[in-house]
N, C-alpha and C positions, 0 to 999 in steps of 0.2 A: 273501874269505880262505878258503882251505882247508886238509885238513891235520891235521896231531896237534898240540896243543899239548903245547909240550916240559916238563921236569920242574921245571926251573929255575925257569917262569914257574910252575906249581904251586906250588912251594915259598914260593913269593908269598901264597898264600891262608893260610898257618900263621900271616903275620907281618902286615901291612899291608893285605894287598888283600882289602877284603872284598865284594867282589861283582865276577864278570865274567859276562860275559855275551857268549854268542857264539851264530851262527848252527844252528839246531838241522839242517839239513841236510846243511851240508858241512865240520863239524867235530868230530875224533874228542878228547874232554876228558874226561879223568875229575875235576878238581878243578874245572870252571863252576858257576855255580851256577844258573845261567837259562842256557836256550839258543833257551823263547819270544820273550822280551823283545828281543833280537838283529833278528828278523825284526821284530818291531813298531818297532824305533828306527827301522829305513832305510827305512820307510811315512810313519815321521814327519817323518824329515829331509827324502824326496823333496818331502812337500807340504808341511813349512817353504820350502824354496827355493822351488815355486812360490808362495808367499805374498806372502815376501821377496825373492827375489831382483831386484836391477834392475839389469838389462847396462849397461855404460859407467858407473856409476855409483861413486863413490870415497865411502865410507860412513864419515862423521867415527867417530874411537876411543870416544867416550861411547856411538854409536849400536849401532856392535859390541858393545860390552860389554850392551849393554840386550838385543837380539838373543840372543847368546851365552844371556845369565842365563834369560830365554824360554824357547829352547830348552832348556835344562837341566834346569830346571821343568816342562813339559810334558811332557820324557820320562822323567826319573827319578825326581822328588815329586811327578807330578801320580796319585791315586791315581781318578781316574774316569777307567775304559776305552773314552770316546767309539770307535765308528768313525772312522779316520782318513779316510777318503772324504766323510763328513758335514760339512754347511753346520756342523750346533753344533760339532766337534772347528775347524774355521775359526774359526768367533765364540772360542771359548778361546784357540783361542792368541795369537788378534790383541786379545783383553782383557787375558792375561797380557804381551806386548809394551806397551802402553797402559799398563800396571801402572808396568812398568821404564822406560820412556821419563818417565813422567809422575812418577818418583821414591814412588812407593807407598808406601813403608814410612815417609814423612811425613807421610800423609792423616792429616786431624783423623778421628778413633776417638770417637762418639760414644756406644761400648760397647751398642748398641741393635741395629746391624744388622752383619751377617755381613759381615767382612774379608773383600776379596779373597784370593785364594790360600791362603784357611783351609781346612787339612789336616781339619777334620772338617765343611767343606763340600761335598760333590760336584758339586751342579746353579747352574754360573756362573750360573743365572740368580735367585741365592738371593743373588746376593752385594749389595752395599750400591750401589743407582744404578742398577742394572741391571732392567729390563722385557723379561719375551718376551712374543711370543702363545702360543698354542695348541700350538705345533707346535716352543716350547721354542729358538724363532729369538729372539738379540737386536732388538728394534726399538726400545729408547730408553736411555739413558743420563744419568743427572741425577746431575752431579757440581759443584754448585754450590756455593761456598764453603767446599772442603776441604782447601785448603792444594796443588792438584796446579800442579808445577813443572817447566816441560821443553816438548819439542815432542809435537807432535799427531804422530804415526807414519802412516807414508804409508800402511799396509798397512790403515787402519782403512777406504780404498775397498773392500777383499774382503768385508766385511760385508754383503753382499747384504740384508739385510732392515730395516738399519739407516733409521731416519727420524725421528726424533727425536734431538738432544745438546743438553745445557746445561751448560756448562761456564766458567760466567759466576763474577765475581769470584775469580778465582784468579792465577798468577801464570807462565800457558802464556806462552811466546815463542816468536820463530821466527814463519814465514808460514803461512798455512793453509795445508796441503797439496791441492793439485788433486784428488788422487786423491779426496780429500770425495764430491767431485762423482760418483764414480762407484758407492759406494754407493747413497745419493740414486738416481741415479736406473735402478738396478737397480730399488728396489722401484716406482717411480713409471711401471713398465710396467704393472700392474695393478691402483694403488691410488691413492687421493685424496690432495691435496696434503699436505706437510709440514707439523707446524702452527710450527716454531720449530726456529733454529740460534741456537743465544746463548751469544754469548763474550765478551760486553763488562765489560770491569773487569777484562782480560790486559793480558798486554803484545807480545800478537801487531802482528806487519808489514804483511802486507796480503792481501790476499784474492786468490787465484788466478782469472785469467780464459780460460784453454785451454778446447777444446772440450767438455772431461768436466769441468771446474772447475767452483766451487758458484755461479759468475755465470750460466753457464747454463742452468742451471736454477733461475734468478730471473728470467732474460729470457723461459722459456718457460712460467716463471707456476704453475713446479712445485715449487717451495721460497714458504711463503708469508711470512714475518719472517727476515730475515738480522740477528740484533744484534751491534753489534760498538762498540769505541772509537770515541770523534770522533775523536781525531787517526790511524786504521787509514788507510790507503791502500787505498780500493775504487772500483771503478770504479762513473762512473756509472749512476742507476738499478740497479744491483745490491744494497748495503747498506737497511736500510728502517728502523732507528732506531740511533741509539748512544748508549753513557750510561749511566749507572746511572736516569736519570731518562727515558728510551728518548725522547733527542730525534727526531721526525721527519728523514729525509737524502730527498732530493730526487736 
């Protein structure tokens, strides 16, 4: 967009419109009120879409709106100014997506540790479930027993550092997403096995087997416990206990 903004849309700012924000290069506004922020949204939209986007893909209206709310959050309420080109500005927004997917704003609140998406949190790695290392990269996720509802969001493959999830007795449905598998085993180019993926006591479908799937990398001996339901649909030797009581599968 270029250009003057006209008076009309001005007149906008006395009544309703409290904040716009446009590109500070090629537009002439005397009533914007950010013309930064403009240039920092389409940083963040371009590398929302490569996150999210998946060609050919027909993306159910719950999954949009989750998507949508995301993005909205990351660019307008999220008040920590990650680099948009950084692995952590990735881990954020695909934890915030994860948030929305997963129904967040029903997580059991055990008033002890830092809510997701809390406005007087900056560093996701403060937030409640969440482990970085050193270098402020997510590598674990321990979200066990907190009431998360919904599907596992495919985009949590871009997590490159990711190697640990527990996400056992909740009430996730839907299949595991392939893409798992493609986190995983980013980091397992220069690191020792996974110690645990545990999901058992959902009400997930079954376990993906494609190339980048989290089977394998159970067949290649780089994911080391897969827990999930007895009655999950996994292929064999993939799965390695189900249950609350982690029966042995064979």
């Amino acid at each position: 967009m270029t250009g003057e903004i006209s008076s009309k849309v001005c007149a906008l700012r006395s009544q309703k419109l409290l904040s716009f924000e446009v590109e500070c290069d090629d537009i002439t506004c005397s009533c914007c009120t950010n013309c930064d922020g403009g240039s920092r949204v389409t940083k963040i939209r371009d590398k929302v879409m490569s996150i999210s986007f998946k060609p050919d893909t027909e993306m159910p209206v719950q999954e949009k709106k989750a998507r949508a709310a995301a993005m909205e959050w990351i660019t307008h309420v999220d008040q920590f100014p990650l680099d948009v080109s950084t692995d952590r500005f990735t881990d954020r927004y695909i934890l915030t997506i994860f948030y929305y997917f997963l129904n967040g704003d029903s997580w059991v609140d055990d008033g002890k540790s830092v809510p997701w998406l809390h406005a007087n949190s900056m560093n996701h790695c403060d937030w409640k479930g969440i482990s970085c290392n050193s270098n402020n990269n997510v590598v674990a996720i321990h979200l066990a027993s907190l009431n998360l509802s919904g599907k596992i969001p495919y985009e949590i493959g871009k997590m490159q550092y990711l190697r640990y999830l527990d996400l056992h007795s909740n009430e996730i449905s839907g299949p595991l997403p392939n893409e798992l598998g493609d986190c995983l085993s980013h980091y397992f180019i220069s690191a020792t096995p996974t110690d645990m993926l545990d999901l058992h006591s959902n009400n997930l479908q079954s376990v993906g087997v494609s190339a980048a799937g989290v089977c394998s990398l159970r067949y290649a001996g780089e994911l080391t416990i897969l827990w999930v339901d007895c009655d999950m649909q996994c292929p064999k030797g993939c799965c390695t206990k189900c249950g609350s009581n982690g029966t042995p599968m064979t």
